[in-house]
N, C-alpha and C positions, 0 to 999 in steps of 0.2 A: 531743103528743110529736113530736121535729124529730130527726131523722139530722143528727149534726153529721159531716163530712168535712174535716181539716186537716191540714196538717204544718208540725210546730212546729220551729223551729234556736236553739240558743243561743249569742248572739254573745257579746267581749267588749262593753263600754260605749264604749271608744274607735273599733269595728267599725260600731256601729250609723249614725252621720253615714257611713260609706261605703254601707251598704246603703241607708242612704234614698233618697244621690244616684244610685245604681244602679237601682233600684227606678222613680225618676221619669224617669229617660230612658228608661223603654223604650215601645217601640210602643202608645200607646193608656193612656198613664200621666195619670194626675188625684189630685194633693196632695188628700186628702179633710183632718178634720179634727181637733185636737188637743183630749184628753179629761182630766181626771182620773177616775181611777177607783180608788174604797178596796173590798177584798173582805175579809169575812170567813168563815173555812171552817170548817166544824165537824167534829165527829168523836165518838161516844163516847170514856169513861177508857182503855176496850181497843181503842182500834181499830178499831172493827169494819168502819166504811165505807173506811177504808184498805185493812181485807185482802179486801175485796168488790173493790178496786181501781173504786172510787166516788167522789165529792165530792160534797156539797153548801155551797154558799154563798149567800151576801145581799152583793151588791153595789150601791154606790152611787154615780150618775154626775150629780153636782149635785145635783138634790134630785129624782131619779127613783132606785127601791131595786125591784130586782130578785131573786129569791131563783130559784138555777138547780139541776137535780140533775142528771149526769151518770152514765151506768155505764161499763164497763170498758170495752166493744167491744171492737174488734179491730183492728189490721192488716191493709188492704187496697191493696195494689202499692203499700206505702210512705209512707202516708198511715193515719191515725188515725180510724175512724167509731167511734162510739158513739150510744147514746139518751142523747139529750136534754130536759127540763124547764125551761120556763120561766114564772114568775108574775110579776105587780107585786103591790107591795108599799104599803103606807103609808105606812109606818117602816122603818129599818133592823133590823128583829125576826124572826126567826124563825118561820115558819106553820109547825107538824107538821103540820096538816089536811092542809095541801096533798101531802104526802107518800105517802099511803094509798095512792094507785093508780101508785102507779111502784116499783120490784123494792126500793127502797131500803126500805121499810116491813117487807124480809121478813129474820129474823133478827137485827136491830138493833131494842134497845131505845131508839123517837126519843125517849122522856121522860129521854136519857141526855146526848141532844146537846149541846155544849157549844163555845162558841168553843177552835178551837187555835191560829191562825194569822192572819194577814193577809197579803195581798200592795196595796201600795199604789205604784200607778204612773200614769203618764202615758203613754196611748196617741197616737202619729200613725200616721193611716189615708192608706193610698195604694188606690185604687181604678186596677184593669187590666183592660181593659174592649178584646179581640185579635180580636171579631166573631162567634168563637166560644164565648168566655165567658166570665164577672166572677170575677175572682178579689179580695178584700178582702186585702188584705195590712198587719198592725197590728205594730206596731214598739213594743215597751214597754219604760220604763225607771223605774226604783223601787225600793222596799223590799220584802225579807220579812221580819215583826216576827212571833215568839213569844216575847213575854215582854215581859223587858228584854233579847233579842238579836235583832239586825238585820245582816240577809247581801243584798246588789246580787240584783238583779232587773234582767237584762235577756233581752227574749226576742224573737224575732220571727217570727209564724205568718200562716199563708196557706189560707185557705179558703176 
């Protein structure tokens, strides 16, 4: 398990080409590299790892699938920590095994889990690297698809 530490900004899509070129001018800036990335999220019929304020997904970045579990955390000076899970994967499939030993296993039924959602975009990484310390900073721009309905995904976080 990994303490994930971020803070996330939502731009619009015509904002994003300004934050990049911002972003790469600054002290200690390096264009890292452009990704697709397809996610799938799950969730019980009721909710249940939404109202835990949870996710668990299976993402897939080429032909590497990763399945990651997240809990709520907290707010700390304005930035986002939480626990963190991560596995590889096979196939883009679902492991409940892997589940058991992370908070996600407690009070959700995982024989319930079910795709709800996707978010499907294309990440560019700028790596900041000030002597003091690496900040990754991913800039993403895409879809979110439930169903047959699709709403712009753009987002841009720094951890």
């Amino acid at each position: 398990m990994a303490e994930e530490l971020e803070i996330k900004l939502t731009l619009d899509k015509g904002e994003m080409d300004t934050a990049l070129t911002w972003l790469c001018a600054q002290n200690g800036a390096a264009l890292g590299s452009r990704k697709l990335l397809i996610n799938t999220y799950y969730d019980t019929p009721g909710a249940d790892l939404n109202r835990q304020k949870a996710a668990l997904r299976v993402r897939q970045k080429g032909d590497v699938y990763v399945q990651t579990a997240k809990t709520q955390g907290s707010f700390v000076n304005g930035m986002h920590k939480r626990e963190e899970w991560e596995w590889p994967l096979p196939a883009a499939v679902l492991n409940l095994g892997l589940l058991a030993a992370t908070p996600l296993g407690e009070g959700v039924d995982l024989a319930q889990l079910a795709p709800v959602f996707e978010t499907n975009f294309n990440r560019q990484i700028v790596m900041i690297d000030d002597g003091d310390a690496v900040i990754e900073c991913a800039l993403d721009i895409g879809v979110i698809v439930a169903g047959s309905r699709q709403k712009p995904y753009v987002k841009w976080s720094l951890s």
